[in-house]
C-alpha positions in Angstrom: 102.3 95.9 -276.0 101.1 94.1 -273.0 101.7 90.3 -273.5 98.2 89.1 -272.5 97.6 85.5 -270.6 94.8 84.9 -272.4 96.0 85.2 -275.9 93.7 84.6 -278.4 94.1 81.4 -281.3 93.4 82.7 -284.8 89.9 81.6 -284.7 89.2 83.7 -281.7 90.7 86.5 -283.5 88.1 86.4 -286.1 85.5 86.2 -283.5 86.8 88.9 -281.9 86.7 90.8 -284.6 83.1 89.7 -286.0 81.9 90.6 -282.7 83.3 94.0 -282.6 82.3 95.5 -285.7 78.8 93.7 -284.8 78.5 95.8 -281.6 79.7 99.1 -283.1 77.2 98.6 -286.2 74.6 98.6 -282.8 75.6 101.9 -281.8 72.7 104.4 -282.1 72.9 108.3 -283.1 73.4 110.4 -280.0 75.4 108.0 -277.9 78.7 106.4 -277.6 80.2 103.2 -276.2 83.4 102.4 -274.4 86.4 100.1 -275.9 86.6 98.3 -273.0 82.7 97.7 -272.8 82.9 96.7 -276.4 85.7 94.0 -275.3 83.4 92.6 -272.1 80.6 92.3 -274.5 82.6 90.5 -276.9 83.6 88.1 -274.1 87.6 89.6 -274.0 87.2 92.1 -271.2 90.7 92.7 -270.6 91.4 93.7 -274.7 89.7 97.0 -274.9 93.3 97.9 -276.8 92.5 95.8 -279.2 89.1 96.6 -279.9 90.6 100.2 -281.4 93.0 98.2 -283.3 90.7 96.2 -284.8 88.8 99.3 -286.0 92.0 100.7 -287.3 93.2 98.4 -288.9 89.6 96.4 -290.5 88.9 97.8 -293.8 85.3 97.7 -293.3 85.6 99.3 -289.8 85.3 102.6 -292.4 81.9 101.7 -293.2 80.6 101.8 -289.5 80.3 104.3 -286.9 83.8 103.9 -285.4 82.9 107.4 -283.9 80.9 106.6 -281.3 83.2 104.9 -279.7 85.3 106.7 -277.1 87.5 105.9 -273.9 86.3 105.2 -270.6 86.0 108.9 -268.9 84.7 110.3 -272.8 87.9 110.7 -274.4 88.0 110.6 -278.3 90.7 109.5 -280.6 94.1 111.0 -280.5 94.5 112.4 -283.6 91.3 112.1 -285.3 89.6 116.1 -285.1 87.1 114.4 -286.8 85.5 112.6 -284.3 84.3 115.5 -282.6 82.6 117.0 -285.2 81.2 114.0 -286.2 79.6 113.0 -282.3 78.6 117.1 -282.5 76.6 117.0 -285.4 74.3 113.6 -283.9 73.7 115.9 -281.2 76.5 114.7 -278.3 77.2 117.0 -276.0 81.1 117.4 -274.4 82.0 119.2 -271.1 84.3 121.7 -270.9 87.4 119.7 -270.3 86.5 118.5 -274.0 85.3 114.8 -272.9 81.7 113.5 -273.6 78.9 113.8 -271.1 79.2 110.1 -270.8 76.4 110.6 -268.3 74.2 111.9 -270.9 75.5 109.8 -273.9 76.8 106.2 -273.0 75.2 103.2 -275.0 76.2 100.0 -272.9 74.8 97.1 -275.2 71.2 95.4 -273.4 70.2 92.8 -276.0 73.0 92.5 -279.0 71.7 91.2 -282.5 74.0 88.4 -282.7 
């Protein structure tokens, strides 16, 4: 794991984390967001990594839409076949290299409910 220079304190941690599962509860039907726009908007721009860690490993995480959340270029989860479906049936689209129209589909966070 890359040993970041701006490691975060315990309290930050939890802020991270408060503010993550905050911005994924935002995401609407239809589109999907970035980790790494998840991390800028949670005011850690250079810990997108963590921001799929902390939906892996936060219990509650299950009870958002961890879904819409992708990789940069529209990538989904290594591993998880059910994200697909999942971004299918709300009506997101993929190309044929298998990646999301992130043209079509990206949510990049205006006015967060804080």
């Amino acid at each position: 794991m890359k040993d970041y220079y701006d490691k975060m304190s315990p309290a930050d941690a939890e802020r991270f984390k408060a503010d993550v599962l905050n911005i994924v509860r935002q995401i609407p039907r239809g589109r999907v967001c970035t980790y790494g726009i998840i991390a800028t908007w949670a005011d850690w721009p250079s810990h997108s990594r963590m921001v799929g860690r902390t939906l892996h490993y936060t219990p509650e995480a299950a009870h958002l839409p961890c879904h819409r959340v992708v990789n940069k270029v529209g990538r989904t989860a290594p591993g998880w076949g059910l994200q697909r479906e999942l971004l299918e049936h709300e009506g997101v689209q993929f190309m044929a290299n298998g990646r999301v129209d992130m043209k079509a589909h990206l949510w990049e966070p205006q006015d967060l409910n804080h």
